[in-house]
Jmol script that loads the backbone (N, CA, C; Angstrom):
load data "model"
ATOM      1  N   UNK A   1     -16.188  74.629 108.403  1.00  0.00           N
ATOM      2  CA  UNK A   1     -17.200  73.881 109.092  1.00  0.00           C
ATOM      3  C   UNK A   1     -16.635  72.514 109.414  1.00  0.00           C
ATOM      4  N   UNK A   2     -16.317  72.158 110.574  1.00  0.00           N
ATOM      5  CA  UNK A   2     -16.496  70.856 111.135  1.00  0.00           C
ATOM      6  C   UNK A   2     -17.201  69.621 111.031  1.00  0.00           C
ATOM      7  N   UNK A   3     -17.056  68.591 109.980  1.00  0.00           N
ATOM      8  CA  UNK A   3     -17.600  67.251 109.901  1.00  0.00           C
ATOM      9  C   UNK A   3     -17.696  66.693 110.695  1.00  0.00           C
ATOM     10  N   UNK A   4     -18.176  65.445 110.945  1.00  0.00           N
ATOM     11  CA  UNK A   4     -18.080  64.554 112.168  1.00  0.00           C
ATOM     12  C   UNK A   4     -17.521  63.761 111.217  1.00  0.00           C
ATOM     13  N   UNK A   5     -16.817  62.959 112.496  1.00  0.00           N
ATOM     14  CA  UNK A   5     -15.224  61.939 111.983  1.00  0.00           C
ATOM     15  C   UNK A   5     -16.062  60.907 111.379  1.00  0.00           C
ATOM     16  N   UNK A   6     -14.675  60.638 110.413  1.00  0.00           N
ATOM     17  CA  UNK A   6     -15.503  59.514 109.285  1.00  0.00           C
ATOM     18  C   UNK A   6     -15.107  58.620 110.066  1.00  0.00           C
ATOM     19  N   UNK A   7     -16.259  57.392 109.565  1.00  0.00           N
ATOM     20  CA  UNK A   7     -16.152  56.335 110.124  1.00  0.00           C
ATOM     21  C   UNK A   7     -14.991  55.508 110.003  1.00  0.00           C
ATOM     22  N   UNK A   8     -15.339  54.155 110.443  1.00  0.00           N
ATOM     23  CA  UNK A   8     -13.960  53.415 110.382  1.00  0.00           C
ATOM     24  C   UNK A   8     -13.804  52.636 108.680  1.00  0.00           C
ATOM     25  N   UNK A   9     -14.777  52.259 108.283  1.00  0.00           N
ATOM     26  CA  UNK A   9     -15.110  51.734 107.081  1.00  0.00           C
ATOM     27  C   UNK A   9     -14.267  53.189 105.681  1.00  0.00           C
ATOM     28  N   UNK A  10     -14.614  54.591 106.402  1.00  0.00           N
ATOM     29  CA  UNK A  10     -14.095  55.336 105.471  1.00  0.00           C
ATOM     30  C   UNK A  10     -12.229  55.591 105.713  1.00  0.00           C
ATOM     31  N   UNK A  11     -12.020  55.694 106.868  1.00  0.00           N
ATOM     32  CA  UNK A  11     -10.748  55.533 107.381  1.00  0.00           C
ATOM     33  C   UNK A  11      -9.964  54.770 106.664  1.00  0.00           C
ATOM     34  N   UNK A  12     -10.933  53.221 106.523  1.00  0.00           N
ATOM     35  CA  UNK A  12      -9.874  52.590 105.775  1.00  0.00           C
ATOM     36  C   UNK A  12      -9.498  52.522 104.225  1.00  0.00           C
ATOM     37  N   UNK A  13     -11.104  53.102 103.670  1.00  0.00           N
ATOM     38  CA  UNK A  13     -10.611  53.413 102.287  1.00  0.00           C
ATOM     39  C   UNK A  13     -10.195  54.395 101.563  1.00  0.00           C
ATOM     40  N   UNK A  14     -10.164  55.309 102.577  1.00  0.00           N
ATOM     41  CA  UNK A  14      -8.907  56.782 102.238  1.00  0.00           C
ATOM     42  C   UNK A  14      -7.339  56.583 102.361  1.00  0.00           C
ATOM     43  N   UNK A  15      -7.483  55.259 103.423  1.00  0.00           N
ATOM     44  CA  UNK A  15      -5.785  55.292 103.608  1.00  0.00           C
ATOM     45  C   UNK A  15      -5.504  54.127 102.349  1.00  0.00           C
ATOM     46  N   UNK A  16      -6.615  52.873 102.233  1.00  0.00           N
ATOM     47  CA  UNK A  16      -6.218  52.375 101.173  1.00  0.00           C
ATOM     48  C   UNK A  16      -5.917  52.804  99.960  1.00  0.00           C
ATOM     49  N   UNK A  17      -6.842  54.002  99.373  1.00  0.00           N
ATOM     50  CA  UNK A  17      -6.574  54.988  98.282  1.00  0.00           C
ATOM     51  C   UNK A  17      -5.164  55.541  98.397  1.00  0.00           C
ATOM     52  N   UNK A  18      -5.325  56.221  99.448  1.00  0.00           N
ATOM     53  CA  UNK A  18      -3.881  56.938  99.769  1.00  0.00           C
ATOM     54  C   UNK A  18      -2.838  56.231  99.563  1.00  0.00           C
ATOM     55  N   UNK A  19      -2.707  54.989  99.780  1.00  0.00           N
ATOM     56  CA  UNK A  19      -1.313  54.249  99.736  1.00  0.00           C
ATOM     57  C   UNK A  19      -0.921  53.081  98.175  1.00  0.00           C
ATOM     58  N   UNK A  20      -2.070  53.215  97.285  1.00  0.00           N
ATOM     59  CA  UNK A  20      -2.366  52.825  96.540  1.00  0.00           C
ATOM     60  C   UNK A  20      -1.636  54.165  94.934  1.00  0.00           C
ATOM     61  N   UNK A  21      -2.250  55.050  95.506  1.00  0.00           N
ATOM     62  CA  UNK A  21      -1.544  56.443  94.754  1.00  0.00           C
ATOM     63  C   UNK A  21      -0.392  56.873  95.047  1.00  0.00           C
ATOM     64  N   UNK A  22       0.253  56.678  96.312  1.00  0.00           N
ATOM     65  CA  UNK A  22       1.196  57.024  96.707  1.00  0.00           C
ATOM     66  C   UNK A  22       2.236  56.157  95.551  1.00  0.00           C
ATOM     67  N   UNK A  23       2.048  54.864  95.982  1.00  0.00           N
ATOM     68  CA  UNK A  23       2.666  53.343  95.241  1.00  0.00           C
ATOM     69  C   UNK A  23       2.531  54.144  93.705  1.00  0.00           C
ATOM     70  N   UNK A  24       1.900  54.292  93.090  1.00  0.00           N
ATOM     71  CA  UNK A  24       1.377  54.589  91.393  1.00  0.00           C
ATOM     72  C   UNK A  24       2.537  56.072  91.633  1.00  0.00           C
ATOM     73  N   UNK A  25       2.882  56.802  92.538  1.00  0.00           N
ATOM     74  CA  UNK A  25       3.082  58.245  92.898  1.00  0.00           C
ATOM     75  C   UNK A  25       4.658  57.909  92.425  1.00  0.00           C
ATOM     76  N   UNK A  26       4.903  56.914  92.980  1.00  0.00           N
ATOM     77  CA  UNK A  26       6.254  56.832  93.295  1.00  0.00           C
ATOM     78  C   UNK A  26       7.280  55.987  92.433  1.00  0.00           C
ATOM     79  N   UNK A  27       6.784  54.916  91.561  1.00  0.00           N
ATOM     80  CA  UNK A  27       6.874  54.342  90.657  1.00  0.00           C
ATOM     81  C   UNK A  27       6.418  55.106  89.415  1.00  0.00           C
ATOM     82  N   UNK A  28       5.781  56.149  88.948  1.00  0.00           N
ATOM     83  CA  UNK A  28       6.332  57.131  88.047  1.00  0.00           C
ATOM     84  C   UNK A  28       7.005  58.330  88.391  1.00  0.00           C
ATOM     85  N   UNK A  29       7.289  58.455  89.155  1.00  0.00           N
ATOM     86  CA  UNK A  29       8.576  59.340  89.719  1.00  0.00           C
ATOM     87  C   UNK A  29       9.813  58.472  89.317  1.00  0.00           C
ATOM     88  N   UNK A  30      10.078  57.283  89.951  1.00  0.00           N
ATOM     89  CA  UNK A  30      11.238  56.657  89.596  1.00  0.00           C
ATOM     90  C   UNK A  30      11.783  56.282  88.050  1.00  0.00           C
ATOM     91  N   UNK A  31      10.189  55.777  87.102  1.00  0.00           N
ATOM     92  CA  UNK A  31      10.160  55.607  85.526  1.00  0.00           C
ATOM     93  C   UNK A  31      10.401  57.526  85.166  1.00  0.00           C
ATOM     94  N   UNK A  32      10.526  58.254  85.382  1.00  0.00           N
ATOM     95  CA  UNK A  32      10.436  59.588  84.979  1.00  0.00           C
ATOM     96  C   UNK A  32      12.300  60.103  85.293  1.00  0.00           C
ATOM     97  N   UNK A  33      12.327  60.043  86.343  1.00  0.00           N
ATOM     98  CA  UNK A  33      14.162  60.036  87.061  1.00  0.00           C
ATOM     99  C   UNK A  33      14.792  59.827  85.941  1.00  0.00           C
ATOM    100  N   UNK A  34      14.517  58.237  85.674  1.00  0.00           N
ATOM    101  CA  UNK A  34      15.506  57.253  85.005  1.00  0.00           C
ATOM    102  C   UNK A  34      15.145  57.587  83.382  1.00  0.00           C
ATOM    103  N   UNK A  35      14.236  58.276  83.099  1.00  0.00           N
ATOM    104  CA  UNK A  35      14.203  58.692  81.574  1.00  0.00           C
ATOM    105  C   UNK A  35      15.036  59.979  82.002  1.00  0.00           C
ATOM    106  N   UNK A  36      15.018  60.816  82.842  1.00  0.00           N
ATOM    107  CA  UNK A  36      15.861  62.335  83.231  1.00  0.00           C
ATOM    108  C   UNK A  36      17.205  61.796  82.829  1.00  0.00           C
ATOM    109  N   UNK A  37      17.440  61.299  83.522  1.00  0.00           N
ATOM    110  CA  UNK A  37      19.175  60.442  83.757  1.00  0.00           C
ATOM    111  C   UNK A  37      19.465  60.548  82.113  1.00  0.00           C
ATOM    112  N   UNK A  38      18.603  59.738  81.474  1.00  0.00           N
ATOM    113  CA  UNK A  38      18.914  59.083  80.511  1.00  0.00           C
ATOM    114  C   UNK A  38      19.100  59.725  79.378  1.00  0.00           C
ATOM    115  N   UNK A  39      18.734  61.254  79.333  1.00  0.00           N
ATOM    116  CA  UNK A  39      18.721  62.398  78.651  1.00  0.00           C
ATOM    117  C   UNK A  39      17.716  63.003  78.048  1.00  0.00           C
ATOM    118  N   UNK A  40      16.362  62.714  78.507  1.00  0.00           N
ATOM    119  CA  UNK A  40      15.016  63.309  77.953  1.00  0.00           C
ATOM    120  C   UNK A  40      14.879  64.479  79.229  1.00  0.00           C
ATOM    121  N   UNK A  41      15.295  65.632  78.621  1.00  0.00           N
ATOM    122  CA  UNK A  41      15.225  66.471  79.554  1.00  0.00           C
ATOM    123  C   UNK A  41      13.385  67.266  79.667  1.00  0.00           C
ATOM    124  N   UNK A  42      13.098  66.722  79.194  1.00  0.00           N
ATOM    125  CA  UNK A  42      11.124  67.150  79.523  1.00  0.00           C
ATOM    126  C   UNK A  42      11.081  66.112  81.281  1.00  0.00           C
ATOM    127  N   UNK A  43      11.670  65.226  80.685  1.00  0.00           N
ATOM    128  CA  UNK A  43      11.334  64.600  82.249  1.00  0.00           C
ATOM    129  C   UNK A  43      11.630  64.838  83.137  1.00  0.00           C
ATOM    130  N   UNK A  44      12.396  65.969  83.735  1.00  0.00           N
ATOM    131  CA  UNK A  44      12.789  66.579  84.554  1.00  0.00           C
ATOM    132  C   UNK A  44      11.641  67.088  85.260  1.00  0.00           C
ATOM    133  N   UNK A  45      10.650  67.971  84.292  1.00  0.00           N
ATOM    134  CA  UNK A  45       9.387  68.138  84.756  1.00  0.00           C
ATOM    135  C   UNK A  45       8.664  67.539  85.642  1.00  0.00           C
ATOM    136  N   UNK A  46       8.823  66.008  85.397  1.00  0.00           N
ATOM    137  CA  UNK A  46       7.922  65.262  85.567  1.00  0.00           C
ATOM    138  C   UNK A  46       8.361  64.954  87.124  1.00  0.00           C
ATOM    139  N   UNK A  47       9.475  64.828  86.914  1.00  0.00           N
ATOM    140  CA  UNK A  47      10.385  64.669  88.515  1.00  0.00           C
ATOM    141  C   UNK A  47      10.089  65.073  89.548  1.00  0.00           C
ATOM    142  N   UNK A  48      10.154  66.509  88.964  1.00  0.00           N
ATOM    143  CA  UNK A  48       9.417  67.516  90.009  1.00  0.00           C
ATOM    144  C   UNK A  48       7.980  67.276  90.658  1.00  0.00           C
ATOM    145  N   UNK A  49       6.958  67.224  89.517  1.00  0.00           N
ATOM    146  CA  UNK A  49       5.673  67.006  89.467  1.00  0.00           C
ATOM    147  C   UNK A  49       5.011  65.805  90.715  1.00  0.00           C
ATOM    148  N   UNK A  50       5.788  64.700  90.773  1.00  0.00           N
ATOM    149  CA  UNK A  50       5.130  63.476  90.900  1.00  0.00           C
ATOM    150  C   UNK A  50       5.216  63.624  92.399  1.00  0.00           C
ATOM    151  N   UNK A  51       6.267  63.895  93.181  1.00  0.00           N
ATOM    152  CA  UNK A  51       6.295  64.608  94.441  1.00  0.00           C
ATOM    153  C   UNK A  51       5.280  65.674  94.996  1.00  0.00           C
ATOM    154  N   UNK A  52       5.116  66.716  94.320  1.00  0.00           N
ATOM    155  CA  UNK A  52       4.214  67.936  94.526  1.00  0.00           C
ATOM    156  C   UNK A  52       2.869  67.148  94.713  1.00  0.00           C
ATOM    157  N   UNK A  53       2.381  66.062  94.234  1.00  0.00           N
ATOM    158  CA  UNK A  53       1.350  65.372  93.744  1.00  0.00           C
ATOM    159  C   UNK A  53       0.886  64.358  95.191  1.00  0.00           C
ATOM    160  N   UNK A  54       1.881  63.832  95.214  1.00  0.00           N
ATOM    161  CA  UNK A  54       2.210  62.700  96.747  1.00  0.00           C
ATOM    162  C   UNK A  54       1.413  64.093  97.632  1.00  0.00           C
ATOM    163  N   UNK A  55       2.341  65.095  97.917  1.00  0.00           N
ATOM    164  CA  UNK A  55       2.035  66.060  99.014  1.00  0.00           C
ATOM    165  C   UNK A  55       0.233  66.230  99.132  1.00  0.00           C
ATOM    166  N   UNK A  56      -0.195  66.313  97.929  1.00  0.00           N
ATOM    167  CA  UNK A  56      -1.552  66.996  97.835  1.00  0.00           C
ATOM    168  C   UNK A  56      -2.169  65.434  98.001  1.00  0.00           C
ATOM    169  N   UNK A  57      -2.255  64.471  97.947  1.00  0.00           N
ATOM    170  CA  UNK A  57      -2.464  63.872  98.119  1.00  0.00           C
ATOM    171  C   UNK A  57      -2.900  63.187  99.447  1.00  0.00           C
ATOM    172  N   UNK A  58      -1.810  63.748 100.448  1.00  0.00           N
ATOM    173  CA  UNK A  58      -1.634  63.312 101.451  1.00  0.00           C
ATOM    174  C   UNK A  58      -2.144  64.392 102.482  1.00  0.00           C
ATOM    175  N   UNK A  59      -2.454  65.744 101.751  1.00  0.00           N
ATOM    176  CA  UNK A  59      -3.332  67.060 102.603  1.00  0.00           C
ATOM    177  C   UNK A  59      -4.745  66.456 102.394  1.00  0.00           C
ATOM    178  N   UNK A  60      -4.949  65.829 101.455  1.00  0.00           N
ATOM    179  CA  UNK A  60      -6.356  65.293 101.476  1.00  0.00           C
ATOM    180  C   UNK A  60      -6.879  64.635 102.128  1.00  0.00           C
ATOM    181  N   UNK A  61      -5.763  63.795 102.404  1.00  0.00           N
ATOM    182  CA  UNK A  61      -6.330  62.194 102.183  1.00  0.00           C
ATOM    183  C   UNK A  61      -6.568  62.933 104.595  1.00  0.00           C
ATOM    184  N   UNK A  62      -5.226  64.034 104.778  1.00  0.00           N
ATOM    185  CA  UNK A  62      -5.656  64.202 106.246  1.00  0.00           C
ATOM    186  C   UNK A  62      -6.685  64.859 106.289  1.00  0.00           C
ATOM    187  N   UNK A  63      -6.938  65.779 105.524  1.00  0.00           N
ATOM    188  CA  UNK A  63      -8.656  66.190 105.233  1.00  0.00           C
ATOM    189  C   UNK A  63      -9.901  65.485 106.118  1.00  0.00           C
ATOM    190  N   UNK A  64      -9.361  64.374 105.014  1.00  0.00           N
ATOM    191  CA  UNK A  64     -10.820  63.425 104.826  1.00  0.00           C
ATOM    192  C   UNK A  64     -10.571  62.578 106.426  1.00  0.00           C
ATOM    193  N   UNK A  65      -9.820  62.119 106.730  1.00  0.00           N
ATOM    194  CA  UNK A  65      -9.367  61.871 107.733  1.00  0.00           C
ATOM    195  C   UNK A  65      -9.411  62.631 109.343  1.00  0.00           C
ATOM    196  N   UNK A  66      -9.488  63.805 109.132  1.00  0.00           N
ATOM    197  CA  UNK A  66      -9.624  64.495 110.590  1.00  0.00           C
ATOM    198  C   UNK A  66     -11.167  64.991 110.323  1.00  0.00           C
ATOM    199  N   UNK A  67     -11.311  64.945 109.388  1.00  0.00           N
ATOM    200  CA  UNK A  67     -13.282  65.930 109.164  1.00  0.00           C
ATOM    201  C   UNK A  67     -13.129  67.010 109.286  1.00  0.00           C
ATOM    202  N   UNK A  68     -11.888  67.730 108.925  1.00  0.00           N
ATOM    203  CA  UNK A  68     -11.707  68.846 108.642  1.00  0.00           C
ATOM    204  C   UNK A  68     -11.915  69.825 107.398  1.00  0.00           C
ATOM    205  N   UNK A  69     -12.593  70.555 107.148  1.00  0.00           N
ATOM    206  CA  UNK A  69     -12.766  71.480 105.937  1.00  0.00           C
ATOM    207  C   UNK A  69     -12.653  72.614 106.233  1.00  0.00           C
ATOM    208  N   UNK A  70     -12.324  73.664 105.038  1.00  0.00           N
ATOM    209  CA  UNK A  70     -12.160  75.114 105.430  1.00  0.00           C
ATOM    210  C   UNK A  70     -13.012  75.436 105.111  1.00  0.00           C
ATOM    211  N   UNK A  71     -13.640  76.216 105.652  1.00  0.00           N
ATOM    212  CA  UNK A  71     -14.689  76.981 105.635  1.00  0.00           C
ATOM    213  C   UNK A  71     -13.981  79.021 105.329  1.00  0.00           C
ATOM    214  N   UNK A  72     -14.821  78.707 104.125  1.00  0.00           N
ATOM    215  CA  UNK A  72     -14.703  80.129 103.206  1.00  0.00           C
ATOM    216  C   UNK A  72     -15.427  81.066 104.012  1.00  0.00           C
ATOM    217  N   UNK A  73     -14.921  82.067 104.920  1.00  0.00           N
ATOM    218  CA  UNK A  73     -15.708  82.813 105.305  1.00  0.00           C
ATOM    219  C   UNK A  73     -15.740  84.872 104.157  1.00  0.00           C
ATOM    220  N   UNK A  74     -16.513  85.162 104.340  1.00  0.00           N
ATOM    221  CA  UNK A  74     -17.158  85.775 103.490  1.00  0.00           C
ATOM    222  C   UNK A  74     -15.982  87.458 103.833  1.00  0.00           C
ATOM    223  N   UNK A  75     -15.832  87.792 102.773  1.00  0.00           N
ATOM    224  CA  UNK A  75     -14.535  88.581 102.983  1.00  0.00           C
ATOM    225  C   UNK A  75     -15.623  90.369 103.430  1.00  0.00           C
ATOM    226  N   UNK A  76     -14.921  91.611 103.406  1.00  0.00           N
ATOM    227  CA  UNK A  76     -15.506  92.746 103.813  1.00  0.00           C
ATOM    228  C   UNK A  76     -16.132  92.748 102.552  1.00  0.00           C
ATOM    229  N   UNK A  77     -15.445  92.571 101.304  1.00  0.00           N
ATOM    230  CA  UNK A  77     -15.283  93.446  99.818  1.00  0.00           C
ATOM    231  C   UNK A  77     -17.101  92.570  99.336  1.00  0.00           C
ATOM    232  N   UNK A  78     -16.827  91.316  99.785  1.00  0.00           N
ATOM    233  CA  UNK A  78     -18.192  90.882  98.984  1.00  0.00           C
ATOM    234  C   UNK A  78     -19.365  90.949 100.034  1.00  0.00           C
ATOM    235  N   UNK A  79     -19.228  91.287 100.846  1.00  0.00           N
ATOM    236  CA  UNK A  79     -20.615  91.617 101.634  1.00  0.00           C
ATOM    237  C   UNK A  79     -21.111  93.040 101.736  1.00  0.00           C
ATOM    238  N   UNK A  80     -19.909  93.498 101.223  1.00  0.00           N
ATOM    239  CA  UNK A  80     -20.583  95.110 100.610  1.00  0.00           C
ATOM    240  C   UNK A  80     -20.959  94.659  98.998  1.00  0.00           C
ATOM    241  N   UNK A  81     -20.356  94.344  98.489  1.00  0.00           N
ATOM    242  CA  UNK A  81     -20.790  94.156  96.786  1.00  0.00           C
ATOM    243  C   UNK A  81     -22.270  93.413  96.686  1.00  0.00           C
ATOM    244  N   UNK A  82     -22.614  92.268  98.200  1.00  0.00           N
ATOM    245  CA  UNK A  82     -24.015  92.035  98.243  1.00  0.00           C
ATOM    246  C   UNK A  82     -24.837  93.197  98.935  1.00  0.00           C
ATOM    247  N   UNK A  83     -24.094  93.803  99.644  1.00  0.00           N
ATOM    248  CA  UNK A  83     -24.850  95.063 100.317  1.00  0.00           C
ATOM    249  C   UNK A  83     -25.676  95.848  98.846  1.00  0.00           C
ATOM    250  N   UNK A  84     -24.290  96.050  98.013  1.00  0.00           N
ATOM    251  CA  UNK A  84     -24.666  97.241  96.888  1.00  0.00           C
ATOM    252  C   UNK A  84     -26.034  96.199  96.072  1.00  0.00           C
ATOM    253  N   UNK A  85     -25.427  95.083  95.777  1.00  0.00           N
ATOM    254  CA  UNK A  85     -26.530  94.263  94.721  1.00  0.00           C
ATOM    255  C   UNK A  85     -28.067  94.451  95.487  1.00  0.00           C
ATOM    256  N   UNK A  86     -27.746  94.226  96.687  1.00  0.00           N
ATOM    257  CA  UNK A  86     -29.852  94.139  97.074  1.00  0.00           C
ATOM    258  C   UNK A  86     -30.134  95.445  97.395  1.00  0.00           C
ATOM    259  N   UNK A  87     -29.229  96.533  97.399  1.00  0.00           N
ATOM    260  CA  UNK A  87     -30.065  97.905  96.852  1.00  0.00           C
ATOM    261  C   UNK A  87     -30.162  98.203  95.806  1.00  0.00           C
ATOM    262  N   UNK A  88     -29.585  97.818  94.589  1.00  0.00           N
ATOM    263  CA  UNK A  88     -29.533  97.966  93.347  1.00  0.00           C
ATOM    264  C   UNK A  88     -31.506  97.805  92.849  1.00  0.00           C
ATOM    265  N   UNK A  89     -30.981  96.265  93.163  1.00  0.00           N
ATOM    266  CA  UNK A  89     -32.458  95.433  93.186  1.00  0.00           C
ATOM    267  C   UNK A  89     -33.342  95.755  93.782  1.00  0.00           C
ATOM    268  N   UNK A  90     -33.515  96.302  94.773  1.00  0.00           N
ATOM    269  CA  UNK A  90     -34.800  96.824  95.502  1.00  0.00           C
ATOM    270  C   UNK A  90     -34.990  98.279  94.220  1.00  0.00           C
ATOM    271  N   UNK A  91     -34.040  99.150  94.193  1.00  0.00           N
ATOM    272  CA  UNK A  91     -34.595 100.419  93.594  1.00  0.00           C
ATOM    273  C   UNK A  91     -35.281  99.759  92.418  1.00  0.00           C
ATOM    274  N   UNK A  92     -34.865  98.911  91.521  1.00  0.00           N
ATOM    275  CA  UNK A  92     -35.079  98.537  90.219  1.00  0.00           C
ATOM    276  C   UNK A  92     -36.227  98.024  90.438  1.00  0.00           C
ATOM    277  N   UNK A  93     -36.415  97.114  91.365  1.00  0.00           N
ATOM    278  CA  UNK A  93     -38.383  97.281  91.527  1.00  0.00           C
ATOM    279  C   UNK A  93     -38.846  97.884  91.721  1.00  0.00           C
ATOM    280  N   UNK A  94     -38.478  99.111  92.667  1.00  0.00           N
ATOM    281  CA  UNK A  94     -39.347  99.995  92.472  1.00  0.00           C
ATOM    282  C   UNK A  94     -39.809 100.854  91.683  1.00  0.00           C
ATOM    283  N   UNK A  95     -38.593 100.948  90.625  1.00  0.00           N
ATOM    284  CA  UNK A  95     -38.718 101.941  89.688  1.00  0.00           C
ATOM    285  C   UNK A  95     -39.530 101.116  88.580  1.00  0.00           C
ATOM    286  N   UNK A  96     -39.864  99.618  88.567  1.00  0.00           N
ATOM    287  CA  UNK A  96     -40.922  98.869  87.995  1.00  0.00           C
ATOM    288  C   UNK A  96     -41.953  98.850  88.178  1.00  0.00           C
ATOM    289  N   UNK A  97     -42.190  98.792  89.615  1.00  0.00           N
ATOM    290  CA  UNK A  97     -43.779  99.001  90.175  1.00  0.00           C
ATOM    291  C   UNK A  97     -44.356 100.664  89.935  1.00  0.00           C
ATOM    292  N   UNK A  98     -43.178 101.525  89.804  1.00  0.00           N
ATOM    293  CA  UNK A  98     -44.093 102.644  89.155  1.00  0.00           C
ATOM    294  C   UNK A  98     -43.961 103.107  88.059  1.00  0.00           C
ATOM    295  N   UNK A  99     -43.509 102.409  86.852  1.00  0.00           N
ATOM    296  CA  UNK A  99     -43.902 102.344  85.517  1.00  0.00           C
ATOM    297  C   UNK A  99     -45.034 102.007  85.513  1.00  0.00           C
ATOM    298  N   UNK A 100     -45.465 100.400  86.520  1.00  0.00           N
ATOM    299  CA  UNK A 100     -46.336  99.446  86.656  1.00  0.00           C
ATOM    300  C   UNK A 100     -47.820 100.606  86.486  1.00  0.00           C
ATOM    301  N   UNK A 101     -47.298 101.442  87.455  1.00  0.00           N
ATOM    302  CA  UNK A 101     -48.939 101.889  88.151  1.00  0.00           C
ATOM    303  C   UNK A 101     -48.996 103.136  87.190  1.00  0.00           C
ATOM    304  N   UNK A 102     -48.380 104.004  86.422  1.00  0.00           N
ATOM    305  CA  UNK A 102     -48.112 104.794  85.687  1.00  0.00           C
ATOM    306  C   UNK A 102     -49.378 104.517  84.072  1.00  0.00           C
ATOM    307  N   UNK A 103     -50.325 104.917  84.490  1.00  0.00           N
ATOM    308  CA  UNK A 103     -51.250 104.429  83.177  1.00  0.00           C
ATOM    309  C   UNK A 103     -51.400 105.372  81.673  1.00  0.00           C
ATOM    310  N   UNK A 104     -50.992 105.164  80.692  1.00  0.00           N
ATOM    311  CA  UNK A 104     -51.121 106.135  79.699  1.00  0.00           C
ATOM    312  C   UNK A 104     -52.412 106.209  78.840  1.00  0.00           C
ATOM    313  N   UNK A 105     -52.310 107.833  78.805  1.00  0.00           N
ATOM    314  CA  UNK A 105     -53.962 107.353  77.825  1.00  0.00           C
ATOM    315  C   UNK A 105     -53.975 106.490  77.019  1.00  0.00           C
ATOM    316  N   UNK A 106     -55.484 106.175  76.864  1.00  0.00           N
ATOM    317  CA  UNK A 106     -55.491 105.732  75.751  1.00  0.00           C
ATOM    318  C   UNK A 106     -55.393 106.824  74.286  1.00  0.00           C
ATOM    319  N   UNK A 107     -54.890 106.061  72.954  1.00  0.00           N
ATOM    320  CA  UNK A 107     -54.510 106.706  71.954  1.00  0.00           C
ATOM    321  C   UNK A 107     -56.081 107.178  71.471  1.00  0.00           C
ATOM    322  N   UNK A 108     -56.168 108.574  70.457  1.00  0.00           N
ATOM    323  CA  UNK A 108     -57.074 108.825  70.037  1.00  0.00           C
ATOM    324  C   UNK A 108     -58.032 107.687  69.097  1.00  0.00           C
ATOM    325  N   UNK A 109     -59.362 107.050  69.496  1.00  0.00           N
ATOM    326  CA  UNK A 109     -60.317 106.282  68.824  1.00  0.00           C
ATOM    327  C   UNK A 109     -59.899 105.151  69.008  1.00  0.00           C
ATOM    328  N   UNK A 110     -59.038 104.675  70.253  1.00  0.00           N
ATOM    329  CA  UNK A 110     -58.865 103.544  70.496  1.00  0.00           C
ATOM    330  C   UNK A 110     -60.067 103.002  71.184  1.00  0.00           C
ATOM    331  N   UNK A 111     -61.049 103.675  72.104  1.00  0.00           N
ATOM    332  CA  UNK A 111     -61.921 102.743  72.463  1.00  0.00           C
ATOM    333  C   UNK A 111     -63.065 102.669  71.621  1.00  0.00           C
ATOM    334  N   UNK A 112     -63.022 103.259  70.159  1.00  0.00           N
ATOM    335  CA  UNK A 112     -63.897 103.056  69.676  1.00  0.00           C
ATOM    336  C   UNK A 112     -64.322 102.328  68.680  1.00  0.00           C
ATOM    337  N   UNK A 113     -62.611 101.863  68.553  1.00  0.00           N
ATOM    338  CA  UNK A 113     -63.100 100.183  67.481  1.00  0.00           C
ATOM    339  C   UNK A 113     -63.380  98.996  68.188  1.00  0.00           C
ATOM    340  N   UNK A 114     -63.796  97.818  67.624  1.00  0.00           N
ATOM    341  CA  UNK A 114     -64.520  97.070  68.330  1.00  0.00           C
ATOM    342  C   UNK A 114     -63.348  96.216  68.195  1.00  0.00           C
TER     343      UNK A 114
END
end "model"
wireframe off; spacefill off
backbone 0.3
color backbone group
């Protein structure tokens, strides 16, 4: 589904965010490197990480920026699985409404205590 474009007021505080994280993005990437270098090999991880992070960051931040969203459209498999659920549900009331109407005697000398 299609947003309408954010304003200019939001424009600017997505890119300010954006470049604000980027800065924080990139300066522990570099503190992370320089522990790699240095022989803490967990930080290697981190190396990797802080990049992957920038990227998603920056799919967002064009997200929010173009007023673009994806829109989940509804696959074959679950519009039959809702197909099956609201027949499920219809029989199951019905098979309620005629328990419903289904009246059993009454038990012997039940209407005759007070």
């Amino acid at each position: 589904m299609n947003e309408p474009r954010p304003t200019m007021a939001r424009k600017i505080a997505t890119l300010s965010m954006l470049f604000v994280l980027l800065l924080l993005f990139t300066a522990a990437f570099v503190w992370q490197f320089s522990r790699a270098v240095g022989g803490n090999t967990l930080s290697w991880a981190y190396v990797a990480e802080w990049p992957v992070l920038s990227i998603y960051a920056c799919y967002f931040a064009y997200q929010d920026l173009t007023g673009k969203r994806r829109e989940k459209k509804p696959s074959h498999k679950s519009r039959v699985r809702e197909e099956l659920a609201e027949e499920a549900l219809t029989r199951y009331n019905k098979e309620l409404a005629a328990r419903h109407q289904v009246s059993t005697p009454p038990l012997a000398g039940e209407d005759s205590n007070p």
